[in-house]
Structure formats: structure tokens, C-alpha cells
C-alpha positions in Angstrom: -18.2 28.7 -0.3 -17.0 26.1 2.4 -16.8 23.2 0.2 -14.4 25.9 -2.2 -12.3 26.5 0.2 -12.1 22.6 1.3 -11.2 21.8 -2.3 -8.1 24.2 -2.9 -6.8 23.1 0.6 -7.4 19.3 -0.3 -6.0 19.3 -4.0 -3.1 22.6 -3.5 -0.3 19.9 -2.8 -0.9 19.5 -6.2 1.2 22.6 -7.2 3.5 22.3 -4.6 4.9 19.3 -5.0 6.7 18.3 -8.4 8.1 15.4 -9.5 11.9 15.6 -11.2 13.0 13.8 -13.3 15.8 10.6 -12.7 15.8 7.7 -10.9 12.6 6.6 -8.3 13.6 6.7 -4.4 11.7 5.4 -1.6 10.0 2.8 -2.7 9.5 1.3 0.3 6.8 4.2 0.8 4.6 1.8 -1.0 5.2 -1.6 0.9 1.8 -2.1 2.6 1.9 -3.1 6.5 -1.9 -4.0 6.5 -2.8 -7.9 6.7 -6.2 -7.0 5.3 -4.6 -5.5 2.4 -1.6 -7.9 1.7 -4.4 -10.7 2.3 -6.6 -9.1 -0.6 -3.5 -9.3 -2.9 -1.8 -5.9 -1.8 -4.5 -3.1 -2.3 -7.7 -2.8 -0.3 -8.0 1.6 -1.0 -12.2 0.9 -1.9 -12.8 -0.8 1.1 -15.2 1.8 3.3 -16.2 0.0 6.8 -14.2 1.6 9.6 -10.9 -0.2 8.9 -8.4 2.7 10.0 -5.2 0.2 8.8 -6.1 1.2 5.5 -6.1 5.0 5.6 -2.7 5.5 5.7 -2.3 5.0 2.0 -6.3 6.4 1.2 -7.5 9.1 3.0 -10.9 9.1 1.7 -11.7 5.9 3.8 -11.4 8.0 6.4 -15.0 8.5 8.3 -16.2 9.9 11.4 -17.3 6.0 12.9 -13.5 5.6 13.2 -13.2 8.5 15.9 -10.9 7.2 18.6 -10.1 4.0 16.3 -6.4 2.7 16.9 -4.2 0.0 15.0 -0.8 -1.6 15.8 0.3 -3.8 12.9 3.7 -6.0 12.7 5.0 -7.3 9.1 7.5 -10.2 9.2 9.5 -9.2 5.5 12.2 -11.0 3.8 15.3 -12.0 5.7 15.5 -9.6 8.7 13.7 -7.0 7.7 10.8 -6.2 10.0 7.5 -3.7 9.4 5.9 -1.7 12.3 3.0 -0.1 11.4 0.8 2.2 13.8 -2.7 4.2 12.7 -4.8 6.4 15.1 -8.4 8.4 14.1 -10.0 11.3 15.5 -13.1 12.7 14.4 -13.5 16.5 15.0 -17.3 17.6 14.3 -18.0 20.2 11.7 -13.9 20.4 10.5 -13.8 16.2 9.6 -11.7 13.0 10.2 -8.3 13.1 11.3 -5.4 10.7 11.2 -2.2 10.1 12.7 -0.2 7.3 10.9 3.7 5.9 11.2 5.4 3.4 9.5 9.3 2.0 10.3 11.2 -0.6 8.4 14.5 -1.9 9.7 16.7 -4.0 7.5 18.9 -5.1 10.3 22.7 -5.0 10.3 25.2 -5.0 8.2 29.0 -5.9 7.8 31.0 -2.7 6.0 33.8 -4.3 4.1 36.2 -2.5 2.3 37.1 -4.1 -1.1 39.6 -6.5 0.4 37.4 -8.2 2.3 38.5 -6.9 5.4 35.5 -5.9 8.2 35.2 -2.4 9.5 32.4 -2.6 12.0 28.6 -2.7 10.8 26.1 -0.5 9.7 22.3 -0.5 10.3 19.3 0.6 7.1 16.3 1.8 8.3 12.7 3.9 6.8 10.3 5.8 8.4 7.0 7.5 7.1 4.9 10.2 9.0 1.3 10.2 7.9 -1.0 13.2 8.6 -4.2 12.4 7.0 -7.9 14.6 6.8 -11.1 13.9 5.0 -14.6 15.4 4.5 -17.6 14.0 3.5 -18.6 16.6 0.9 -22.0 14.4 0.2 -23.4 11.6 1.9 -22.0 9.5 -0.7 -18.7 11.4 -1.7 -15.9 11.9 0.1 -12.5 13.7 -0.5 -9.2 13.1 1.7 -5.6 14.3 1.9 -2.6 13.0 3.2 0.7 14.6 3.9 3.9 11.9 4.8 7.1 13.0 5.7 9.4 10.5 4.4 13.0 9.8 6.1 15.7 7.4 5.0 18.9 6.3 6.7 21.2 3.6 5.0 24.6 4.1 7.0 26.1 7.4 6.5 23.6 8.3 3.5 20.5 9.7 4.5 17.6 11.4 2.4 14.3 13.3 3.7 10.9 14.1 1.3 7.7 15.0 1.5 4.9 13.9 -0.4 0.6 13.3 -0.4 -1.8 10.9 -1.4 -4.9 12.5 -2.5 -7.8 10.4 -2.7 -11.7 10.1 -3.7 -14.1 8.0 -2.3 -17.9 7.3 -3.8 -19.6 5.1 -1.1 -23.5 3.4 -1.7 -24.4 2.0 1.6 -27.8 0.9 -0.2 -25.8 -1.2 -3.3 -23.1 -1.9 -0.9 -20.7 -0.6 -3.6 -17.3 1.6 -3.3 -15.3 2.8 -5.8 -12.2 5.3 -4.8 -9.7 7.0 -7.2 -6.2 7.2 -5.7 -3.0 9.4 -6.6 -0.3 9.0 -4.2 3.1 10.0 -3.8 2.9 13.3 -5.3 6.4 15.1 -3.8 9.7 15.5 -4.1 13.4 14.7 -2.2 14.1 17.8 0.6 17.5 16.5 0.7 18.8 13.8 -1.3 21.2 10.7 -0.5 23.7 12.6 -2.9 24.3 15.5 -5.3 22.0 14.0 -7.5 17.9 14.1 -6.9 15.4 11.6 -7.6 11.5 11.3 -7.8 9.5 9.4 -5.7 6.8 6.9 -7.1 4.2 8.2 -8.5 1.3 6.3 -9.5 -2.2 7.0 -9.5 -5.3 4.1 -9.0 -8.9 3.0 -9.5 -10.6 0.5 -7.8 -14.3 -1.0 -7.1 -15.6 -3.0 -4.5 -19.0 -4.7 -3.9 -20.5 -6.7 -1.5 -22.7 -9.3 -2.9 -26.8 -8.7 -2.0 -27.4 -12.5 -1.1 -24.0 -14.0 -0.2 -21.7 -12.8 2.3 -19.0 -12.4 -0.1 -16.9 -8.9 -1.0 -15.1 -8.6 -4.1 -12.0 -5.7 -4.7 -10.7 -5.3 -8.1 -7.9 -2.7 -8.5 -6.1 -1.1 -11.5 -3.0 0.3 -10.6 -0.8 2.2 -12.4 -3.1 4.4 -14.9 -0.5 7.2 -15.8 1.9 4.0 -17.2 1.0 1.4 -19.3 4.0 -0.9 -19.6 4.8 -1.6 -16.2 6.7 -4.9 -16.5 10.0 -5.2 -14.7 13.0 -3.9 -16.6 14.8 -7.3 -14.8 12.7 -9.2 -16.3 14.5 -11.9 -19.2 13.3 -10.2 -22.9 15.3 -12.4 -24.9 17.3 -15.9 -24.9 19.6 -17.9 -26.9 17.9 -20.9 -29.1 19.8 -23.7 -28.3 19.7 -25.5 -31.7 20.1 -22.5 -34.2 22.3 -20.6 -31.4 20.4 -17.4 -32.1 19.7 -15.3 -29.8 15.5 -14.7 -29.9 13.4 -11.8 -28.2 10.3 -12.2 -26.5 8.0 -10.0 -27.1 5.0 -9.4 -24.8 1.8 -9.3 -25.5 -1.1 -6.1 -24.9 -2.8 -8.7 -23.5 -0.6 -9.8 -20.8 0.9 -6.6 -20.4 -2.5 -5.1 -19.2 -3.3 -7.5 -16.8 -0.2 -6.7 -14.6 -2.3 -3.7 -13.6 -4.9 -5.6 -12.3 -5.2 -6.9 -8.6 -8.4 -8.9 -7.4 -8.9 -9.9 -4.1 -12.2 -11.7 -2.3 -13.4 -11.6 1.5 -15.7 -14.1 2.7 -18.2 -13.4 5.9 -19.7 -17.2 6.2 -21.4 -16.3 9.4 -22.3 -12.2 8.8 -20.3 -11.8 12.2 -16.7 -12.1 13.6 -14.8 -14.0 11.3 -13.4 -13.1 7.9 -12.0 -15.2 5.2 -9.7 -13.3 2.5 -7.3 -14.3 -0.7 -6.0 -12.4 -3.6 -3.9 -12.2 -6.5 -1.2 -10.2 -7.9 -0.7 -10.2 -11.6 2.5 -8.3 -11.7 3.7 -10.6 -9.2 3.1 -13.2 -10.8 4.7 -12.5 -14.1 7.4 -10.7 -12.8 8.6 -13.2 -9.7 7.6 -16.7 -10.9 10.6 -19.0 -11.6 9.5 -20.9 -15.3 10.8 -24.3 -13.4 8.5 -24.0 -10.6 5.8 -21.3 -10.6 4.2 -22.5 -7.0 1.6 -20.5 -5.8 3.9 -16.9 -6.5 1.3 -13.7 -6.9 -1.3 -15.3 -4.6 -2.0 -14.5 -0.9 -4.5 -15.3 1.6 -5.5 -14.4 5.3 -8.0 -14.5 8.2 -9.4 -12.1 10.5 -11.4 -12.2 13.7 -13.2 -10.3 16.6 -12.6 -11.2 19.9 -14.8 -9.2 22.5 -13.2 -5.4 21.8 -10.1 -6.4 19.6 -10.1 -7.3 16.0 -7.2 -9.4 15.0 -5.9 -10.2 11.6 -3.0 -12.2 9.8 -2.0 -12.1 6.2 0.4 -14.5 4.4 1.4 -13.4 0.7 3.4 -15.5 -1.8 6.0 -13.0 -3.5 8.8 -15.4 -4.8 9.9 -19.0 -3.7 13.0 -17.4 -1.5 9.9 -15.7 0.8 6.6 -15.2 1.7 5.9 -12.2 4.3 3.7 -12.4 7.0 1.4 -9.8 8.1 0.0 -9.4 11.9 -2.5 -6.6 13.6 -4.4 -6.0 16.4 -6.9 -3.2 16.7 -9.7 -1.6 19.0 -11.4 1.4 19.6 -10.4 3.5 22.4 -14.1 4.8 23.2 -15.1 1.6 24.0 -12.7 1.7 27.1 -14.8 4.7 28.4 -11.4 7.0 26.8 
């Protein structure tokens, strides 16, 4: 009867919040803070070993060794735009893990300029998201969490406010040292929109598997994102160019193939001494075929970082390869308040 009741609290967002139908706003919702993520290739949500900087976007990873666990993390974006990122777990016996997330981005300042060119002051863009996040280990392998984000936008005088939940599952074999999670986030809808018109958020729902290797101290993450849509290319993306000896123009068509694999995200984590230091690197296929320039490709879609403990801090730094104008860096520091005697 308890685990009933756990399971129409857990999945009853579900009915509440709708999506309508237009344009996608607040995308930013999905920019990911965590160097242990970016570092992976941008998803880490099967990763189950007491990393609080990843519940904010999977609940289920929540677990009741991360009582009193605490993260501050700082993203250095494109141009001025900066990423503070702050995540804080409590476990509460018999009721389950709670979480207390906020992310802020801040796109710096503007100049307004009417269509003459003339200046009239400046203007500042800025996103926040409020994470409440709960999950219960239903079976010592299984566990179910929730996450409820209040969303608020400010870009000069237009401003826009939504909720929305992630709703996750997470199947966790301590024996095989295998995880696999399923993930549907952004379920919700605008409260109030930047104008008379609303907009949906992004929905998207995700599978991934992750598996530490029995004689090597290697972990391997594979993601599918994006199940409910297939083709997920970029609409901005060139389909079609002019031949330049028949001076026709000629479409490019993509292939199953290719369009498949910009679903999939793999990233790697090397251990070389089972202790304090971790080695990480992934790749991004929609990055990649999306962001690449055909002159010079570089190293676009890839990404790789480090982490290390240091007495009763773990620090980690990500650097990930999105286009040749930029390549964000990721920083975090995080402890656990119990071990302070708090």
C-alpha cells in the first residue's frame, strides 16, 4: 500500500503538467553545469556513486549515502555568459532522499539600440532554475525519483515563469557494477509567458547504461537521448547547395544511419589507481554533425576532464569542444557536510 501511494505521488505530475503546442522555450533548462557530465560528453544520468552534481537533472541517483552531500559548481560559457550551479542532499529515514538544487545563468549586458543606431542605456538576460528533488529506493536495486523545477526567465523587460519535473528510474547492480536509468524530463508548461503567445518547454525523454569493467578500472556511459523524436538534426543545418559546374541547386539527403547516431552520447572514466583521481572524455554525435565547420572539423563534439580528492573535497574540471568560436569550461568543488562534525 505504501509503495502505491509512493507511485501516484512520484508519476501524478504526469497529469498535471501538459505540453502546448508552438515554439520550445527555456532551453537553457537543459545546459548542464556538471564537469563530470560535460566531461563525459554532456550526460552522466546512469552514473549511481554518490555524485549529488548529477541529481539535479536525475532524481533517481539520489541515495541516502549523499545525506548532508553539498556541491558548488561554476561554468565558464560562451562570450560572457557565466553558469552557477549549487546542489545540497538530505536523507530523511523511512520517507527518502531529498534535494535542494539552483542553477543561474547570466548573459551579461547589453546595449538597447533603437533602429537608428542610437544607445538607450543597457539591458541585462538572465535564467534561474529551482530544483526540488525526492527519491525512494523501492528495491534494493530499483529506485524511483521526482523532481519539481521552477523555472524563471528575465531578458530585459520580457520575463516568463514555468514549472516542470524530471521523472526518473534507476536499476542499480552493485554486484555487476551495472546502472541503467530511464529519464523523462521537462514535463510542464509556461505559468506566464514572455508574450500573448505560449510555448512548450523541451521535452525529451532518455536511456542510458553504464558499467564498470570487472578487471580494469575503466567506466563506460552510453546514452540515447531523445527516444520520443527520431530526426533530431538541426533545422540550421545546410540541406542543399548549388553545383558549381551544372549551377543546379542539389539536396542532401541524410542518411538512417547517421541520423541515428545523433542520439547517441558515449563517454569513458578512467580510475588508473582505484583511488583519488579520475580521468574522463566523451563524445557528442549531434555536436558533431551539427557544429563542425566542413573546412576544419577540429576536435568539435569531443570533450574531456579530470577529477581529484584532496583530503575532504573532491574537485573536478571539464573542458568540452562545441564549435571552433568556443569551448566552455566547467569547475566544481564538493564535500560532505557530516564529515565536518555538521
Amino acid at each position: 500500500m505504501i509503495k502505491r501511494k509512493i507511485l501516484i505521488a512520484l508519476f501524478s505530475p504526469l497529469a498535471l503538467f501538459s505540453q502546448d503546442g508552438g515554439q520550445t522555450a527555456f532551453s537553457f533548462v537543459d545546459i548542464e553545469t556538471s564537469p563530470r557530465v560535460e566531461a563525459l560528453g554532456g550526460s552522466g544520468i546512469a552514473i549511481f556513486d554518490n555524485d549529488v552534481s548529477l541529481v539535479q537533472t536525475t532524481p533517481s541517483l539520489l541515495s541516502p549515502e549523499m545525506d548532508k552531500a553539498i556541491v558548488f559548481s561554476f561554468g565558464d560559457y560562451f562570450s560572457d555568459i557565466n553558469l552557477l550551479s549549487f546542489s545540497f542532499s538530505k536523507n530523511i529515514e523511512e520517507l527518502g532522499v531529498f534535494a535542494l538544487s539552483l542553477k543561474a545563468i547570466n548573459y551579461g549586458s547589453f546595449d538597447r539600440n533603437d533602429k537608428n543606431g542610437y544607445n538607450h542605456a543597457g539591458f541585462s538576460a538572465n535564467d534561474q532554475v529551482l530544483t526540488f528533488g525526492f527519491a525512494k529506493q523501492l528495491h534494493k536495486r530499483f529506485t524511483l525519483g521526482i523532481n519539481l523545477n521552477l523555472i524563471n526567465s528575465n531578458y530585459d523587460s520580457y520575463n516568463s515563469f514555468a514549472i516542470s519535473s524530471n521523472i526518473s528510474s534507476t536499476y542499480y547492480n552493485k554486484e555487476k557494477r551495472f546502472t541503467s536509468t530511464f529519464l523523462a524530463k521537462n514535463i510542464g508548461r509556461q505559468v506566464n509567458s514572455y508574450t500573448s503567445i505560449n510555448e512548450s518547454l523541451p521535452f525529451e525523454m532518455q536511456f542510458a547504461i553504464s558499467k564498470e569493467l570487472a578487471h580494469l578500472p575503466f567506466r563506460y556511459h552510453l546514452t540515447y537521448n531523445s527516444i520520443n523524436i527520431f530526426d533530431v538534426k538541426s533545422h540550421y543545418k545546410l540541406t542543399s547547395q548549388t553545383n558549381t559546374d551544372s549551377g543546379e541547386l542539389e539536396i542532401k539527403q541524410e542518411s538512417i544511419a547517421k541520423t541515428a547516431l545523433r542520439h547517441i552520447v558515449i563517454g569513458g572514466e578512467l580510475n588508473p589507481f582505484r583511488k583519488s583521481l579520475f580521468i574522463r572524455g566523451g563524445f557528442n554525435f549531434q555536436r558533431r554533425f551539427d557544429l563542425t565547420t566542413t573546412t576544419r572539423p577540429a576536435l568539435v563534439g569531443f570533450s574531456w576532464g579530470i577529477g581529484f580528492k584532496v583530503m575532504k573535497y573532491r574537485f573536478d574540471y571539464s573542458r568540452s569542444s562545441y564549435h571552433l568560436s568556443g569551448a566552455p569550461n566547467n569547475f566544481s568543488i564538493a564535500t560532505n557536510l557530516s564529515t565536518f562534525g555538521l
